[in-house]
N, C-alpha and C positions, 0 to 999 in steps of 0.2 A: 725322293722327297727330302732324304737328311742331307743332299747337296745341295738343294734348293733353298732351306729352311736354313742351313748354317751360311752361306750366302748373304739373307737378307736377314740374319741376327737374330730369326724369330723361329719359335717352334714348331715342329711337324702338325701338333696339331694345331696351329695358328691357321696355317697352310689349309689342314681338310674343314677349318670353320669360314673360309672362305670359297671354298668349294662348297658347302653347303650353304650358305648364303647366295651361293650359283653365279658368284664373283670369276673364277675361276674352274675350268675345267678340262683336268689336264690328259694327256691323251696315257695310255698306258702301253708299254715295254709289250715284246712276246712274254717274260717271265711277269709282266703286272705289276713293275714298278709303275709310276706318273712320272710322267715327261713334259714341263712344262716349258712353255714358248719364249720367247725374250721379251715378246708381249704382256703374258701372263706375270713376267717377271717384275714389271713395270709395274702390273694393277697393285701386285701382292704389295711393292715396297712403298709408293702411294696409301695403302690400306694402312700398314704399318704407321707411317709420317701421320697419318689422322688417330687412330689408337694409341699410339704416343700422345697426343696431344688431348688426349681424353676421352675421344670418340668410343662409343661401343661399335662393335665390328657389323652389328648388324645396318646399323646408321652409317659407318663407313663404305662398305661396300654399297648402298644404294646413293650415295654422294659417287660414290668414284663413276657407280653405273651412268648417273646422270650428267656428269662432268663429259663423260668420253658420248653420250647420246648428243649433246650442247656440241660438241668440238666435231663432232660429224655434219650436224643439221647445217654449223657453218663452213663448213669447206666443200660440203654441197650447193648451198648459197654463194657461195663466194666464186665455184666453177662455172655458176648458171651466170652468174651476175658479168664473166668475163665476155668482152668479144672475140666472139670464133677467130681463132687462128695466134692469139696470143698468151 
């Protein structure tokens, strides 16, 4: 977690308020460190760029949630809408 937190400039427990927000959730080590994804990495510094910008983290993470639900619904849409074979 202090590799991942000194990474995206923000603190460890930035990191477990996004996991509790259920933003992030990261998989843990045999010894029970958190291990998170390149994925994950992405939501966190995203969260971050809206907290910056004033956002409370709890309003952040449910933007980010709904951003990435929107950016599915259309590439779902967007695969159905293609014709087969292209």
């Amino acid at each position: 977690m202090g590799a991942a937190a000194e990474m995206l400039g923000v603190s460890p427990a930035f990191l477990r308020a996004l996991g509790a927000a259920k933003l992030i959730e990261p998989q843990r080590s045999s010894g029970g460190h958190r291990r998170y994804s390149r994925y994950q990495l992405r939501l966190a510094a995203r969260a971050r760029e809206l907290v910056d910008q004033g956002t409370p983290v709890e309003a952040a993470c449910r933007i980010i949630i709904l951003e990435d639900q929107l950016a599915e619904a259309l590439r779902i849409n967007n695969a159905r809408d293609r014709p087969a074979g292209h």
